[in-house]
C-alpha positions as CSV (number, residue, x, y, z in Angstrom):
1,X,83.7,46.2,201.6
2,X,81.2,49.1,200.7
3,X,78.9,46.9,198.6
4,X,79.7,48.2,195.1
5,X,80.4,45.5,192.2
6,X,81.8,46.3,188.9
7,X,80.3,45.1,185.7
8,X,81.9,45.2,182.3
9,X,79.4,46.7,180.2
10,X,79.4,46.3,176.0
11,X,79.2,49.5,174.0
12,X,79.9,48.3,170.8
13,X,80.6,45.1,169.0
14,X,83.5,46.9,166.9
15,X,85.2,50.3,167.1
16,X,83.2,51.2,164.0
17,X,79.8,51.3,165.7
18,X,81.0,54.5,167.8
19,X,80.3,57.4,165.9
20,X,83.4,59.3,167.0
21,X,83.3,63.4,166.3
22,X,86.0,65.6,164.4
23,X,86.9,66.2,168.2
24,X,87.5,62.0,168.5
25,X,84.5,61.9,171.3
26,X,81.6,60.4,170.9
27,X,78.9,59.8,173.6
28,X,77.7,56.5,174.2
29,X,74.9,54.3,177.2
30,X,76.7,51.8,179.4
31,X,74.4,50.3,181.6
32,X,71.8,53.1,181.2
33,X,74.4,56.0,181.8
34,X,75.5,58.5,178.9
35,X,78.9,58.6,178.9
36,X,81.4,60.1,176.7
37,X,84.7,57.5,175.0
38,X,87.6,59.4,173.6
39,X,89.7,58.0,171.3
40,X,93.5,59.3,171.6
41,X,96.2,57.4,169.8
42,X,94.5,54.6,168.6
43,X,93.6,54.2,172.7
44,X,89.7,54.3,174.0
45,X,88.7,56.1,177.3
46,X,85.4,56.4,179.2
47,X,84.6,59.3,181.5
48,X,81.8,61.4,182.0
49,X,79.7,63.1,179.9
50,X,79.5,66.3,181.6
51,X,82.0,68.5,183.4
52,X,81.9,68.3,187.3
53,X,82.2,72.1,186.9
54,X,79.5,73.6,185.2
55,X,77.5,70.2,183.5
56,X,79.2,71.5,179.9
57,X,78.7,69.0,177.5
58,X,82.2,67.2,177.3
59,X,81.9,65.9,174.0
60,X,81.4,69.0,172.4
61,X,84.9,70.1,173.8
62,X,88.1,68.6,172.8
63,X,91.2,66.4,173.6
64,X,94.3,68.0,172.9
65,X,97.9,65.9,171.8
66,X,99.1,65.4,175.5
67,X,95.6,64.3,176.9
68,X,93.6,66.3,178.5
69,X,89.8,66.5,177.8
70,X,88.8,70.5,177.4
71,X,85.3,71.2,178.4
72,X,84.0,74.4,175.6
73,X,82.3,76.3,178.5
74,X,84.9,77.3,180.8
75,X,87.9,75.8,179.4
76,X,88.3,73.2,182.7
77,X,91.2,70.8,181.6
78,X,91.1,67.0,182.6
79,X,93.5,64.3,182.2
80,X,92.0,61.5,180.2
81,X,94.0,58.9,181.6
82,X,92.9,59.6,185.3
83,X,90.4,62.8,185.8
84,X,92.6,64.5,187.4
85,X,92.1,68.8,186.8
86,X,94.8,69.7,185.2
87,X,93.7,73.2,185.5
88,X,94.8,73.9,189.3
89,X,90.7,74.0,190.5
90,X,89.5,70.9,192.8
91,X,87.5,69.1,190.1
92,X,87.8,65.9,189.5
93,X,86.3,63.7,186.3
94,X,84.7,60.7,186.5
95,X,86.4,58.4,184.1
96,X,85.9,54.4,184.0
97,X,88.2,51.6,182.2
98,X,88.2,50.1,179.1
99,X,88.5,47.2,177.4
100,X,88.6,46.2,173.5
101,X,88.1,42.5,173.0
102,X,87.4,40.1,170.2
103,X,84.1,40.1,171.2
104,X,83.6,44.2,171.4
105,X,84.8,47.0,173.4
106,X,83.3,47.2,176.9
107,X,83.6,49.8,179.7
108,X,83.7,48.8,183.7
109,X,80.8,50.6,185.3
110,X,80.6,50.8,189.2
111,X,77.8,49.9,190.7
């Protein structure tokens, strides 16, 4: 066991409260990190906020119809479902799980 718990942290009390862009990204804090939820087909996913290539800001990129997050300063594509680069270059996106509940939507933060 390497010590690391996960925690399911709440972002929102309802889908509402996540100001989503034209781009369907918004950037939110779970458990004092800014990350960035994406909203594809009436699905939520949390992954990082910037891309492991250059640090662009991934919610001012895009997500296009088959998934993949596109970061605006190199064009770096990432699957949203996994973080895998799409884009044949080693990088790899942080992305975290999420869950919408009666309660709110929460994401599961390593720790």
């Amino acid at each position: 066991m390497d010590g690391k718990e996960n925690r399911w942290i709440r972002i929102a009390g309802d889908i509402s409260e996540i100001h989503f862009g034209d781009n369907n990204m918004a950037v939110v804090i779970a458990g004092g990190k800014e990350i960035c939820v994406g909203k594809m087909q009436d699905a939520l996913f949390a992954f990082a906020s910037r891309c492991p290539h250059a640090g662009g800001l991934l919610h001012e990129g895009c997500i296009t119809g088959s998934g993949e997050v596109i970061c605006p300063v190199h064009g770096y594509k990432f699957n949203i479902r996994n973080g895998y680069n799409v884009s044949g270059e080693g990088y790899y996106l942080r992305h975290w799980a999420v869950a919408v509940k009666p309660e709110g939507i929460f994401v599961c933060i390593e720790e």
